[in-house]
N, C-alpha and C positions, 0 to 999 in steps of 0.2 A: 568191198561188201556194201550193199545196197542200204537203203534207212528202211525201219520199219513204219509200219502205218501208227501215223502219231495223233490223227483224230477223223472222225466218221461223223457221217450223219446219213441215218435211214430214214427213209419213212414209208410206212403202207406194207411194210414187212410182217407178217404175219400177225401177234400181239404187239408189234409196236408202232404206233400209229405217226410216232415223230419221234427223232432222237436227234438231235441239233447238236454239233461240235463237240461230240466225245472225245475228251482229249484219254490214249490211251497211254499206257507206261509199258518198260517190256516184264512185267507182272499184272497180272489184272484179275482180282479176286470179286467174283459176283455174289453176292448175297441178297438174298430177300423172301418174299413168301413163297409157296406152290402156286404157279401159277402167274407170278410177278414178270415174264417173259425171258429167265436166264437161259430157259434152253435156247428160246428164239434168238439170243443174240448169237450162241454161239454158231446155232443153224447158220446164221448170215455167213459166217465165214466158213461153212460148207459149201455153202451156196456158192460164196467166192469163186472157193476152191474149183468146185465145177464147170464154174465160168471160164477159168484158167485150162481147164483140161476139155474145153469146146463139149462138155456135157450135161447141156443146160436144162436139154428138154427129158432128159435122161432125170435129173435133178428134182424136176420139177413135176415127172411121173410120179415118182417116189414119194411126193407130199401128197401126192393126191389129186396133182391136178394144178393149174394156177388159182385158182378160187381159194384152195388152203393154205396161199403163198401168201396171201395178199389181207390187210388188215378187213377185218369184217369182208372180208368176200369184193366181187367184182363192183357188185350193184354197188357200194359204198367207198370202195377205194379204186381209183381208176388206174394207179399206176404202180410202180415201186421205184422208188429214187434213191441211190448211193451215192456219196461221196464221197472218197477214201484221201488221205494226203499224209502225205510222207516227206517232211519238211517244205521244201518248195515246189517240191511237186506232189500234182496229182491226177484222180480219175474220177470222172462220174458217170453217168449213164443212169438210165430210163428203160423201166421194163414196160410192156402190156400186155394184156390178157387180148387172147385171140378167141375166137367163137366156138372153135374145138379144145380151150382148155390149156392153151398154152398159153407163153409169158415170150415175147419178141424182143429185142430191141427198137424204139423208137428212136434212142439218139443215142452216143458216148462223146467226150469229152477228154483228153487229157491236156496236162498243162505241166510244161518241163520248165525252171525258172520262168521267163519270162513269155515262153511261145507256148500257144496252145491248138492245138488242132480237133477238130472238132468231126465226128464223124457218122453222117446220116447212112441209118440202115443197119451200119456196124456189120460188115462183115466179119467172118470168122478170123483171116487176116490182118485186118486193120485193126478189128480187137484186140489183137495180141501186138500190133505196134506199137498201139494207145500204154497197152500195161506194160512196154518193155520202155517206153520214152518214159515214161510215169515214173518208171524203177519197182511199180508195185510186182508183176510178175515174179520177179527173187522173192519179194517181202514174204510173195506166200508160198511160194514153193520154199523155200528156205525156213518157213515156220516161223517167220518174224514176231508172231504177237503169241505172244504166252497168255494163257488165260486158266486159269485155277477153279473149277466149281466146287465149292464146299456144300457138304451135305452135314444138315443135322443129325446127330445120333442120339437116339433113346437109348439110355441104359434101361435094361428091363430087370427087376430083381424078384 
């Protein structure tokens, strides 16, 4: 059995403009205001997800566009940056906005113990080697990170 993703960092993801070395648990309960970014976080690992099943631009339709993927829009954020790691290994990678509204690879990165390979362009292939050297590809196909949204409830009398 693979590890799961044990700390992240986003940035330029929708409302969250920076998230630096979230360390995750396999429970992960979000709380905060309307509007504080929990749907967006969990969007990211849709987003993943899609990534993993070569459905990016599919994904990325769906939000609207890459302009609604991206913190404050294109004009202000120029990219979207992941790093996922799963004890000694990991992945990162680099989106960007294209002229018609799409979100491409500019670069991916994985790192297995000690070796890391790094991959310009990102093919659809080589993405999937990045995530399977990584061990991420089980993580989320296999649903590694549990995540819990609590909602408040009004009692109404």
């Amino acid at each position: 059995m693979s590890d799961t993703i044990k700390k992240l960092t986003i940035e330029g993801f929708k409302s969250i403009r920076e998230l630096k070395d979230f360390e995750l648990r396999s429970l992960n309960v979000l709380i905060g205001a309307n509007g504080a970014g929990k749907s967006n976080f969990v969007g990211f690992f849709r987003l993943l997800r899609q990534l993993v099943d070569q459905r990016l631009q599919i994904a990325v339709g769906k939000e609207g566009g890459a302009g609604r993927c991206l913190y404050l829009g294109p004009k202000m954020t120029k990219q979207l940056v992941a790093k996922l790691y799963l004890g000694s290994n990991g992945y990162e990678f680099v989106l960007i906005p294209t002229a018609n509204d799409r979100l491409i690879f500019e670069g991916a990165s994985a790192h297995a113990d000690s070796a890391r390979e790094t991959i310009e362009g990102a093919s659809r292939a080589a993405l999937l080697r990045a995530l399977i050297a990584a061990g991420i590809l089980a993580a989320l196909v296999g649903g590694a990170v549990g995540i819990a949204r609590l909602r408040r409830r009004r009692a109404f009398g």
